[in-house]
Chimera marker file (.cmm) of the C-alpha trace (Angstrom):
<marker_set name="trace">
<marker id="1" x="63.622" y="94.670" z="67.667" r="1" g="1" b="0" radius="0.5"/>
<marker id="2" x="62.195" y="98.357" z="68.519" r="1" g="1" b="0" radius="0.5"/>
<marker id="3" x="58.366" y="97.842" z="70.192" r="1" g="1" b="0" radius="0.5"/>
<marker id="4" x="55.547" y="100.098" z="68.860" r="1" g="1" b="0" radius="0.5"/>
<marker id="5" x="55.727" y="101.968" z="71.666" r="1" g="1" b="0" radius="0.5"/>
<marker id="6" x="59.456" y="103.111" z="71.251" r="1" g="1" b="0" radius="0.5"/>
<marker id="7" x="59.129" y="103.809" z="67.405" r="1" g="1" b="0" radius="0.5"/>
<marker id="8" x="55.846" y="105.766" z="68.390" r="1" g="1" b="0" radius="0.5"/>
<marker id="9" x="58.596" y="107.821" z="70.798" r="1" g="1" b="0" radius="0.5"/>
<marker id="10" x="61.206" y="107.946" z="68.390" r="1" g="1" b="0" radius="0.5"/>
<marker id="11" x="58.320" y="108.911" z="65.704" r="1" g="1" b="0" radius="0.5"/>
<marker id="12" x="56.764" y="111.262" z="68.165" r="1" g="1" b="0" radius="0.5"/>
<marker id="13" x="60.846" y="113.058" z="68.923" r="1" g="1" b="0" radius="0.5"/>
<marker id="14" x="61.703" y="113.591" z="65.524" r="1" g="1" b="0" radius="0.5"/>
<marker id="15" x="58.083" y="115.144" z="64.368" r="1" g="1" b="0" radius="0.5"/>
<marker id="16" x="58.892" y="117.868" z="67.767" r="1" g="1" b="0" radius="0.5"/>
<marker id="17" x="62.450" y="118.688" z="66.324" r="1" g="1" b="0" radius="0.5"/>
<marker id="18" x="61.099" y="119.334" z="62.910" r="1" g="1" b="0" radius="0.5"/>
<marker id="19" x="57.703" y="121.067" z="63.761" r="1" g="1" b="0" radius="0.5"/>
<marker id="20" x="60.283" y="123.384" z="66.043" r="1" g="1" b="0" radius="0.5"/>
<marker id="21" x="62.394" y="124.012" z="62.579" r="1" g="1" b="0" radius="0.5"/>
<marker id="22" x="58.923" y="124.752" z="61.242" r="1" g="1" b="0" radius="0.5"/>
<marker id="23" x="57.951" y="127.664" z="63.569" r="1" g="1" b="0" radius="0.5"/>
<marker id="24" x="61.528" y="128.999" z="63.696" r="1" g="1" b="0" radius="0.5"/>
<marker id="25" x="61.499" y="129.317" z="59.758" r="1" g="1" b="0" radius="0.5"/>
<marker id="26" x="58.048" y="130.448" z="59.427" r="1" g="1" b="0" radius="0.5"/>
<marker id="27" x="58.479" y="132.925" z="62.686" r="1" g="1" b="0" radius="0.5"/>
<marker id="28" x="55.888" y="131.626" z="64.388" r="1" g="1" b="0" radius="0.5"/>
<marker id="29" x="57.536" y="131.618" z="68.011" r="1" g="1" b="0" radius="0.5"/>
<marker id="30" x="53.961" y="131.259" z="69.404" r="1" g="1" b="0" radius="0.5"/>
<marker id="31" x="53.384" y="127.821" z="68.313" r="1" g="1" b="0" radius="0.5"/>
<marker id="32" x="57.467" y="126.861" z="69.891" r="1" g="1" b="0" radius="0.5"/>
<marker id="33" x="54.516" y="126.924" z="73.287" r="1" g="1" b="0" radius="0.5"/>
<marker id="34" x="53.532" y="123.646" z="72.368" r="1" g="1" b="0" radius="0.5"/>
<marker id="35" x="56.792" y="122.131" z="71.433" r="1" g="1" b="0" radius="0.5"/>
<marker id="36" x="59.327" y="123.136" z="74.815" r="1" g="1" b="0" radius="0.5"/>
<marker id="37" x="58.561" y="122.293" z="78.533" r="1" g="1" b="0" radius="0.5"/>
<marker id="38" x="57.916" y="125.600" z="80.152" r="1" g="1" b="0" radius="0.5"/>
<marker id="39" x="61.320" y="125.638" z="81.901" r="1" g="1" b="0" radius="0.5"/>
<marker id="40" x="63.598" y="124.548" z="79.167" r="1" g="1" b="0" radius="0.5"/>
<marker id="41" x="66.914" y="125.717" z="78.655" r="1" g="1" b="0" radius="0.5"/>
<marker id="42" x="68.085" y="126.720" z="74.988" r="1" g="1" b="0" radius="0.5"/>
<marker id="43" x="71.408" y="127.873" z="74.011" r="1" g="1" b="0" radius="0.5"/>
<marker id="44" x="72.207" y="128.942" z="71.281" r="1" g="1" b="0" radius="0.5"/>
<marker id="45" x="75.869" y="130.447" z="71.920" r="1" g="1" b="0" radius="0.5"/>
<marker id="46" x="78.073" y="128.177" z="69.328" r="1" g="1" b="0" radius="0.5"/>
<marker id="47" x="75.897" y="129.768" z="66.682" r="1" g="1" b="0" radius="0.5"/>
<marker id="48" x="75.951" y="132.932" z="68.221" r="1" g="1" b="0" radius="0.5"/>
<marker id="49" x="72.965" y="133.573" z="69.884" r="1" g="1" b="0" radius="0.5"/>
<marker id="50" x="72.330" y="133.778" z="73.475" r="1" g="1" b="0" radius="0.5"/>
<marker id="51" x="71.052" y="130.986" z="76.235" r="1" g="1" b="0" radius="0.5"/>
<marker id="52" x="68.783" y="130.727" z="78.993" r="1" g="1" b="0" radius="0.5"/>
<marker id="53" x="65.275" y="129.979" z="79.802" r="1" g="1" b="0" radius="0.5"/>
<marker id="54" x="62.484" y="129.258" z="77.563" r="1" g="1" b="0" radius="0.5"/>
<marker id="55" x="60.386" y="132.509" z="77.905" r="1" g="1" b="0" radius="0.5"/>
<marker id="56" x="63.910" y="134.700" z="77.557" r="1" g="1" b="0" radius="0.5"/>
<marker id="57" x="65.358" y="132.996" z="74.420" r="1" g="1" b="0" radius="0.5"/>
<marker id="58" x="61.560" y="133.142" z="73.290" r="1" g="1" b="0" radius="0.5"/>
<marker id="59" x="61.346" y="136.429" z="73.229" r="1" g="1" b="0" radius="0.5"/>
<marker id="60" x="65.038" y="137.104" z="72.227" r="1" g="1" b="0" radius="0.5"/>
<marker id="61" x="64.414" y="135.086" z="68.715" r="1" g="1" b="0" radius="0.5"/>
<marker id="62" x="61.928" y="137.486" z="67.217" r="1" g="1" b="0" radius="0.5"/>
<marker id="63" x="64.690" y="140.362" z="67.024" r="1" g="1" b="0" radius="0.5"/>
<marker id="64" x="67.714" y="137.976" z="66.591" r="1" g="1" b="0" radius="0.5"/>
<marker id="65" x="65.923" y="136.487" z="62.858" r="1" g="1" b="0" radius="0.5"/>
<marker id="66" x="64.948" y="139.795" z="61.958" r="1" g="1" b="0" radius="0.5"/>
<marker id="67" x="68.119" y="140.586" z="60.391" r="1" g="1" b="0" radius="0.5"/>
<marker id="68" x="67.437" y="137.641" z="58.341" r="1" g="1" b="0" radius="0.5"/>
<marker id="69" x="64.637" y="137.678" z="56.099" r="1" g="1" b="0" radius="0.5"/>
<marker id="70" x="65.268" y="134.095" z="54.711" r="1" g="1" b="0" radius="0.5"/>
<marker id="71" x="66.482" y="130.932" z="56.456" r="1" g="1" b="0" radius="0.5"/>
<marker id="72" x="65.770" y="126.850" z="56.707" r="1" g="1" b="0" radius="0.5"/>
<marker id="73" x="66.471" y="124.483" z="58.619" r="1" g="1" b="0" radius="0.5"/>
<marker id="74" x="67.132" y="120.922" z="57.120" r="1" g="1" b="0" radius="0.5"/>
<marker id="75" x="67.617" y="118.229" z="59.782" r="1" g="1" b="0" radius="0.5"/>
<marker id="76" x="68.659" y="115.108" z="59.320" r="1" g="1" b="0" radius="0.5"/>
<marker id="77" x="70.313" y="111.808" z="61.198" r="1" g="1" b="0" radius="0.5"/>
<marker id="78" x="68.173" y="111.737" z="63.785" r="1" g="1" b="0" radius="0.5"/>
<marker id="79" x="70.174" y="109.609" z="66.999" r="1" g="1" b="0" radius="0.5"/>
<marker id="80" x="67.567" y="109.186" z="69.068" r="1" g="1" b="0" radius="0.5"/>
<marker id="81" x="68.024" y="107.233" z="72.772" r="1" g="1" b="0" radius="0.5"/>
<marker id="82" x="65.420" y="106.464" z="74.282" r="1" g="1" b="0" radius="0.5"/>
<marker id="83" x="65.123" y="105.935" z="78.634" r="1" g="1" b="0" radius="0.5"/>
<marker id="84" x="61.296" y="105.500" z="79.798" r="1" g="1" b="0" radius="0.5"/>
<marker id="85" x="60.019" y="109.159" z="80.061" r="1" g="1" b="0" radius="0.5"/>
<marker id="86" x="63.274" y="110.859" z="78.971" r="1" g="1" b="0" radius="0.5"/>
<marker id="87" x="64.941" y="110.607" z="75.765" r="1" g="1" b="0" radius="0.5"/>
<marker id="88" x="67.917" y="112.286" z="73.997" r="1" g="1" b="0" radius="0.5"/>
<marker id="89" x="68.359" y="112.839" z="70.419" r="1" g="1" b="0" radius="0.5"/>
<marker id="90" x="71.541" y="114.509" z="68.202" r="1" g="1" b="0" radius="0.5"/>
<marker id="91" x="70.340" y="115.580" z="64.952" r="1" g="1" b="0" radius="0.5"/>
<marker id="92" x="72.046" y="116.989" z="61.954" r="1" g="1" b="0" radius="0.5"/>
<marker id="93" x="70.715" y="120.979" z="60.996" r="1" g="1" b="0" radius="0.5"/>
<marker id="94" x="72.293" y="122.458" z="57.657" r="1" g="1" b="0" radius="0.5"/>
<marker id="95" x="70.667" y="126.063" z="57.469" r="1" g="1" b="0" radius="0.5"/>
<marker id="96" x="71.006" y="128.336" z="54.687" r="1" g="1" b="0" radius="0.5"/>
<marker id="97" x="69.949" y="131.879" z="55.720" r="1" g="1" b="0" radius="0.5"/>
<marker id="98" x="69.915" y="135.238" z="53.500" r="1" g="1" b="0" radius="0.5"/>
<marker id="99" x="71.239" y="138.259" z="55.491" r="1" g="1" b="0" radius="0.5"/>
<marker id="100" x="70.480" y="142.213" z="53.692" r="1" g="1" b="0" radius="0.5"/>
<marker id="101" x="73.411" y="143.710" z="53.537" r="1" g="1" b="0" radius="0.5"/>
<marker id="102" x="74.239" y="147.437" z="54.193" r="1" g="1" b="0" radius="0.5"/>
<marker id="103" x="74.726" y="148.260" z="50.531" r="1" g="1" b="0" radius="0.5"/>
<marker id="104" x="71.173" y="146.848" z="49.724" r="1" g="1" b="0" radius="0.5"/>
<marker id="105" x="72.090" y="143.452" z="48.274" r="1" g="1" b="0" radius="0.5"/>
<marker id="106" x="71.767" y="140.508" z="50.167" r="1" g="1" b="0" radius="0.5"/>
<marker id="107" x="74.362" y="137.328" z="51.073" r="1" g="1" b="0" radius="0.5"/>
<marker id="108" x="73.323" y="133.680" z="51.230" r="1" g="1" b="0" radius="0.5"/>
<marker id="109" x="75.715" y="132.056" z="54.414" r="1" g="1" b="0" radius="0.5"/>
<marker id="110" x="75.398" y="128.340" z="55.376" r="1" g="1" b="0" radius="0.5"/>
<marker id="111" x="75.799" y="126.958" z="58.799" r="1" g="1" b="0" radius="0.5"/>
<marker id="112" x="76.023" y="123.701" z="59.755" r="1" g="1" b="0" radius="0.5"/>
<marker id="113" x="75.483" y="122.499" z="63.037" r="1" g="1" b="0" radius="0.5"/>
<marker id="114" x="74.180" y="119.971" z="65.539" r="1" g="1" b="0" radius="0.5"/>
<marker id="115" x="71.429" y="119.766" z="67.622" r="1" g="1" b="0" radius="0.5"/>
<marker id="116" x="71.990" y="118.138" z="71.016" r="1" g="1" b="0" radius="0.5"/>
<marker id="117" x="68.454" y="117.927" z="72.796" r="1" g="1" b="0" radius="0.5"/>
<marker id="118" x="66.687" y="116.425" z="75.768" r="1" g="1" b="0" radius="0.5"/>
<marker id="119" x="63.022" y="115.566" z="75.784" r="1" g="1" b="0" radius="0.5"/>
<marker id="120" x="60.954" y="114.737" z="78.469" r="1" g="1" b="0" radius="0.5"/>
<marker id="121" x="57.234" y="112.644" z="78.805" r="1" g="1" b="0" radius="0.5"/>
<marker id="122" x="54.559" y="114.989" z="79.488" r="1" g="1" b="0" radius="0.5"/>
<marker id="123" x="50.695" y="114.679" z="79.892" r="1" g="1" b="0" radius="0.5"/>
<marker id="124" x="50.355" y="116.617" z="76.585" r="1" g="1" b="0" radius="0.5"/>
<marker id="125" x="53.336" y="114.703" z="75.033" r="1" g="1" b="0" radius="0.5"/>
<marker id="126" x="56.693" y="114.521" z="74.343" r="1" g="1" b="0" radius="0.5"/>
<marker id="127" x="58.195" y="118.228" z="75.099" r="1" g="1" b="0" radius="0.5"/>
<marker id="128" x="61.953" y="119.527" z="74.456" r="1" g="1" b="0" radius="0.5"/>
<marker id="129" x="63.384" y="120.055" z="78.060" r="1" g="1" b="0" radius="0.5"/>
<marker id="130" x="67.080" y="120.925" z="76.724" r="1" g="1" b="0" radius="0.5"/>
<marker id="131" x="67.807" y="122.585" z="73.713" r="1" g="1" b="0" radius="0.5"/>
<marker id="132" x="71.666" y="122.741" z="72.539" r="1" g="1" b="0" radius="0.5"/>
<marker id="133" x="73.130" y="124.343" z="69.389" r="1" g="1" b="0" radius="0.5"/>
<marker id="134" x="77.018" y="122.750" z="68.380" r="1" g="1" b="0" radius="0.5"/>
<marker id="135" x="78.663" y="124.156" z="65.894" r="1" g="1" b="0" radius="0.5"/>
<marker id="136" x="80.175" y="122.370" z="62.684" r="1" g="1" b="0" radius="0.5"/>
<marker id="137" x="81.289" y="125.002" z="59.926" r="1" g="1" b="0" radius="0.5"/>
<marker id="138" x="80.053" y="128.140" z="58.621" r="1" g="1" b="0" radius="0.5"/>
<marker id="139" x="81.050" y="129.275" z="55.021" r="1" g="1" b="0" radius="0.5"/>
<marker id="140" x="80.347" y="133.098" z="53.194" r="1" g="1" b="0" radius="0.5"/>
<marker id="141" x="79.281" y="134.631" z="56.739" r="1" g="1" b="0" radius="0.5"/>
<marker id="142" x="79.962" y="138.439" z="56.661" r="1" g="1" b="0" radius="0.5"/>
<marker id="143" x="81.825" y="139.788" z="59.176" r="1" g="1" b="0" radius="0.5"/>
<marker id="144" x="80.264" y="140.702" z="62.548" r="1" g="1" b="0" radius="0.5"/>
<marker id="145" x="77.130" y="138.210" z="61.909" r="1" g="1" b="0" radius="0.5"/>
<marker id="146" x="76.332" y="135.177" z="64.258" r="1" g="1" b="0" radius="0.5"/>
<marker id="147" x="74.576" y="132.084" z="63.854" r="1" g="1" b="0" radius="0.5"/>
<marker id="148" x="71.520" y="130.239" z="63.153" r="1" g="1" b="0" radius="0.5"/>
<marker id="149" x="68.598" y="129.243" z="65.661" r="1" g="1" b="0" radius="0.5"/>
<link id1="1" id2="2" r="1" g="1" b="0" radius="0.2"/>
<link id1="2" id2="3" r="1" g="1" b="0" radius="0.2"/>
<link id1="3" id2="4" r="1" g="1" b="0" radius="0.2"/>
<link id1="4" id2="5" r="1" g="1" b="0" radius="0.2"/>
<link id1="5" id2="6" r="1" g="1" b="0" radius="0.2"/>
<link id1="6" id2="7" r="1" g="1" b="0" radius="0.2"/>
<link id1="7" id2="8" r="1" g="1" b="0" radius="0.2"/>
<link id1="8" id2="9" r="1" g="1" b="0" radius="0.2"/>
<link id1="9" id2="10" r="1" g="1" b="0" radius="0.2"/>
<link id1="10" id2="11" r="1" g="1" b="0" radius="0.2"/>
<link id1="11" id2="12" r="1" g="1" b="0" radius="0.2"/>
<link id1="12" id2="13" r="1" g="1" b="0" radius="0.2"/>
<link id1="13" id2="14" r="1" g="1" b="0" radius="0.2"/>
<link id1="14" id2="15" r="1" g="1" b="0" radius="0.2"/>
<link id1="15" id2="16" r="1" g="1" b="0" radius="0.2"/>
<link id1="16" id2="17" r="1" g="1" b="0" radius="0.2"/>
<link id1="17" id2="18" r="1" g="1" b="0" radius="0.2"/>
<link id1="18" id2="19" r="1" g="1" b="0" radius="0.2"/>
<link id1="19" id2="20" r="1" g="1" b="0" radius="0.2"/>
<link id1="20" id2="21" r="1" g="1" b="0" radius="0.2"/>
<link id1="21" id2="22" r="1" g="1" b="0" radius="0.2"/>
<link id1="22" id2="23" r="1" g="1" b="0" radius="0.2"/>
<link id1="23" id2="24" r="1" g="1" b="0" radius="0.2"/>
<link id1="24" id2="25" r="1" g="1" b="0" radius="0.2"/>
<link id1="25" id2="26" r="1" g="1" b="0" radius="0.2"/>
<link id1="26" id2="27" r="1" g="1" b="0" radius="0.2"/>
<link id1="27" id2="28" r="1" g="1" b="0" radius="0.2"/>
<link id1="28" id2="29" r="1" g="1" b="0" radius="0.2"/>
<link id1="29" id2="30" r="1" g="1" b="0" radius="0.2"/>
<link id1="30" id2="31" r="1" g="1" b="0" radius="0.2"/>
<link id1="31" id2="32" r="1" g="1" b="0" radius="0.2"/>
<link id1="32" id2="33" r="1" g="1" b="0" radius="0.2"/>
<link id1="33" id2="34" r="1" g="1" b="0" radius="0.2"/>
<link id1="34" id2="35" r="1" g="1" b="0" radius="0.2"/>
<link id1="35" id2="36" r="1" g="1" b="0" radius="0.2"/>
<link id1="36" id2="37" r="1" g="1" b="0" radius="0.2"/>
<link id1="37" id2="38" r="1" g="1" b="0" radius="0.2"/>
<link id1="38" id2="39" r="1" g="1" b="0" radius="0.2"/>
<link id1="39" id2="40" r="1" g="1" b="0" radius="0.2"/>
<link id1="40" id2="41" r="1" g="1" b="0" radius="0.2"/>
<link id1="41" id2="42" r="1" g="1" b="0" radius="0.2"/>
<link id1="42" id2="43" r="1" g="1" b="0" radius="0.2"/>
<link id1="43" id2="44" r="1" g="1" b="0" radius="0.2"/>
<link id1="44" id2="45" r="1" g="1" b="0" radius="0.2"/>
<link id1="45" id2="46" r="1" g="1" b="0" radius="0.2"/>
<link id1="46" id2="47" r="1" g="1" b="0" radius="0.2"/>
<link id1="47" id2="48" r="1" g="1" b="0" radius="0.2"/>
<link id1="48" id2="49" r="1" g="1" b="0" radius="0.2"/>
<link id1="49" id2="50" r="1" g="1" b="0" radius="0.2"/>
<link id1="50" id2="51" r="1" g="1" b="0" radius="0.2"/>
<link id1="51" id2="52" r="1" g="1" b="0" radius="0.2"/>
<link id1="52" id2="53" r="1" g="1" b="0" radius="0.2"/>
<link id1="53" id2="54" r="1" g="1" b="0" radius="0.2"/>
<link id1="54" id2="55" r="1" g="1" b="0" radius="0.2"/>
<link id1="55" id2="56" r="1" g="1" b="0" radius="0.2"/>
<link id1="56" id2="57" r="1" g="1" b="0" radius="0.2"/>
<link id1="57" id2="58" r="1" g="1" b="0" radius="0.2"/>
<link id1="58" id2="59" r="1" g="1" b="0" radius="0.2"/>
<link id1="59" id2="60" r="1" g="1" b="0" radius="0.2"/>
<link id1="60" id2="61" r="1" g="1" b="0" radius="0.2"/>
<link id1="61" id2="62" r="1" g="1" b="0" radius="0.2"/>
<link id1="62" id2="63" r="1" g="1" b="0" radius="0.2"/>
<link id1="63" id2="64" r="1" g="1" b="0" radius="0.2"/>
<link id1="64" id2="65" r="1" g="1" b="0" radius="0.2"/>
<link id1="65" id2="66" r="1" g="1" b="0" radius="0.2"/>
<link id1="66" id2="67" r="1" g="1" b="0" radius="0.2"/>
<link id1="67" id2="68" r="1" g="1" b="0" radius="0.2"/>
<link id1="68" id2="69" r="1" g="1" b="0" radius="0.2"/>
<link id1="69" id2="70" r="1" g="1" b="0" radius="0.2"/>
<link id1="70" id2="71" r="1" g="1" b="0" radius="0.2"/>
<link id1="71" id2="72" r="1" g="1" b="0" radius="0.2"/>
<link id1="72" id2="73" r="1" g="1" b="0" radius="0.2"/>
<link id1="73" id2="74" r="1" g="1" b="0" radius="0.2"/>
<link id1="74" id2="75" r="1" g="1" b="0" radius="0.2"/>
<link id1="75" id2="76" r="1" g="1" b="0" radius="0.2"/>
<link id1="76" id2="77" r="1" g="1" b="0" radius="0.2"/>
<link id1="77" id2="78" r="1" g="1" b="0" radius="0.2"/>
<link id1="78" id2="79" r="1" g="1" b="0" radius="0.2"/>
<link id1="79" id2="80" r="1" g="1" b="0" radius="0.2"/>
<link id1="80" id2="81" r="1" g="1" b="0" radius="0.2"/>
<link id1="81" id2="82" r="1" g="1" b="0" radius="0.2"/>
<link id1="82" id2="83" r="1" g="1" b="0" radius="0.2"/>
<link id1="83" id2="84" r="1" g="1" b="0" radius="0.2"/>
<link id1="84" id2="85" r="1" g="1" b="0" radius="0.2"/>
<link id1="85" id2="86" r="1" g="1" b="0" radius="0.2"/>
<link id1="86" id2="87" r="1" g="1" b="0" radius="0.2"/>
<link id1="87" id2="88" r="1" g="1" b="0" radius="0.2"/>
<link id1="88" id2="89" r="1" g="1" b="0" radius="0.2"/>
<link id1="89" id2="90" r="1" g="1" b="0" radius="0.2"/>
<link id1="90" id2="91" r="1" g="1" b="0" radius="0.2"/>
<link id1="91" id2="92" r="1" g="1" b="0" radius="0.2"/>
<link id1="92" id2="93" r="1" g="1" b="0" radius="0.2"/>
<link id1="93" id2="94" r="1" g="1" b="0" radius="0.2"/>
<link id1="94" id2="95" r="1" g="1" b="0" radius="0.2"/>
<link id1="95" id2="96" r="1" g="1" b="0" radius="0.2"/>
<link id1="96" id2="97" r="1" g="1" b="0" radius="0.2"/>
<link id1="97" id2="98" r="1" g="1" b="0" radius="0.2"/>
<link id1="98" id2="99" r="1" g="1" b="0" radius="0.2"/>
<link id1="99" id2="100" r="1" g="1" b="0" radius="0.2"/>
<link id1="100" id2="101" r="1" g="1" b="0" radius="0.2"/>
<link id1="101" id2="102" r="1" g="1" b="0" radius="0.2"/>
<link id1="102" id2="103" r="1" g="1" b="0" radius="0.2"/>
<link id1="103" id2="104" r="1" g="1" b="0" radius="0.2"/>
<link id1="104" id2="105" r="1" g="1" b="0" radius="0.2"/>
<link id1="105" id2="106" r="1" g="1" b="0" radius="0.2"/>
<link id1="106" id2="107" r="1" g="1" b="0" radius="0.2"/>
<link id1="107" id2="108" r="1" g="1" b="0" radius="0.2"/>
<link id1="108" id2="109" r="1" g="1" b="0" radius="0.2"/>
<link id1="109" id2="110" r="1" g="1" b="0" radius="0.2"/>
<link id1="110" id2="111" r="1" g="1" b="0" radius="0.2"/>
<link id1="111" id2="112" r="1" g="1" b="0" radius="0.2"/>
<link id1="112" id2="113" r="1" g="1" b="0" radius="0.2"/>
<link id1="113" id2="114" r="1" g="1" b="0" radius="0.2"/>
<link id1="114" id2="115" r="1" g="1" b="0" radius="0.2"/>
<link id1="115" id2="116" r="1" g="1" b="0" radius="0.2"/>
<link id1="116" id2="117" r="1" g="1" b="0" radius="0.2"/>
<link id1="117" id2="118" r="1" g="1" b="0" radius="0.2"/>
<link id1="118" id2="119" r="1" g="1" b="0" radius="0.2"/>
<link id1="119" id2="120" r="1" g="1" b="0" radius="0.2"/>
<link id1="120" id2="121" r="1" g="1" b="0" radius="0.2"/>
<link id1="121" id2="122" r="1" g="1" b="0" radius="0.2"/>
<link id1="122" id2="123" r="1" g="1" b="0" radius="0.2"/>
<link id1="123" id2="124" r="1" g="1" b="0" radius="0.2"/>
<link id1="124" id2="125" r="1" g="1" b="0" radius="0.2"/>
<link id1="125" id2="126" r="1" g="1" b="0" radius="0.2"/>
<link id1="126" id2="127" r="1" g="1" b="0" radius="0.2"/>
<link id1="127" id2="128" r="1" g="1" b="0" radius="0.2"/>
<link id1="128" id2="129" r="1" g="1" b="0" radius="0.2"/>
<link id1="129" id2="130" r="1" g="1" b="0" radius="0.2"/>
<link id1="130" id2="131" r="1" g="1" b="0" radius="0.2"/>
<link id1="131" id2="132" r="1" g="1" b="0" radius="0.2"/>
<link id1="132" id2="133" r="1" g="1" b="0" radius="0.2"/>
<link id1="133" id2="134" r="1" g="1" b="0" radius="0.2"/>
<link id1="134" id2="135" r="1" g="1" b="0" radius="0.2"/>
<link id1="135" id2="136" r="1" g="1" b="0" radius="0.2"/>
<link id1="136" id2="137" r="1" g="1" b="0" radius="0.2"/>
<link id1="137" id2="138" r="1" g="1" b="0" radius="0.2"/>
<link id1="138" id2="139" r="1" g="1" b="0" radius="0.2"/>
<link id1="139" id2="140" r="1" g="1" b="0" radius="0.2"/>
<link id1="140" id2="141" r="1" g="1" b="0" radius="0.2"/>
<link id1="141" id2="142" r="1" g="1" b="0" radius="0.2"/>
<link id1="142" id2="143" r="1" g="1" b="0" radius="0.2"/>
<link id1="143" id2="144" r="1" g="1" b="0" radius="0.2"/>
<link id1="144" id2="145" r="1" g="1" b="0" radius="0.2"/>
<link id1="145" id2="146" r="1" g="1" b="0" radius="0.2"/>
<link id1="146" id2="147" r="1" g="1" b="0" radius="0.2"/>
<link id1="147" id2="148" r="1" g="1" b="0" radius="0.2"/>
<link id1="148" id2="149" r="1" g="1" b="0" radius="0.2"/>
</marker_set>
């Protein structure tokens, strides 16, 4: 039998991994602040992005989603493992995303994709130390175009 305290974390874990779906789809990369442990490490290279440190992939997203106007992130099967002030979780991400195309109509392509994270105990809260992208599928991607975030 889980304790309150350890379905408070595992509550706690999966609100972080969906308020950080939140920003990404709304843009707001300011409020990601709150969500990742200063030195973090993202990648995002299955999906095509880059990786690196928090403030570089920070600043990298606002020009990588700019190409696409529309995108979600659905996340799901949250595997959450829990170790005193540290925790891991692999969640499910199935994002949809509308690129313009040169011709001035747009494509819908669907990615599908894990997340493989680490989290850490903070002062403030749980934070995201470790962010990892693996890839599943992608279907009707033009050529040339990456991944999701």
């Amino acid at each position: 039998m889980l304790s309150l305290q350890e379905i408070s974390d595992r509550l706690e874990i999966q609100q972080l991994m969906v308020d950080y779906s939140d920003a990404i789809d709304r843009m707001d990369f300011d409020a990601l602040d709150r969500l990742f442990t200063p030195d973090a490490y993202i990648d995002y290279r299955a999906m095509g992005g880059i990786d690196g440190g928090y403030p570089e992939v920070k600043a990298w997203l606002a020009g990588a989603l700019a190409r696409f106007p529309h995108h979600q992130h659905m996340l799901g099967n949250f595997d959450v493992k829990l170790a005193g002030d540290a925790a891991t979780c692999r969640a499910i991400c199935f994002n949809p995303m509308a690129m313009a195309l040169p011709d001035g109509s747009s494509q819908v392509m669907f990615f599908g994709l894990w997340y493989v994270d680490q989290f850490v105990r903070t002062t403030a809260g749980w934070r995201i130390c470790q962010l990892v992208e693996e890839r599943c599928y992608d279907f009707n991607v033009p050529q040339g175009v990456g991944g999701g975030n």
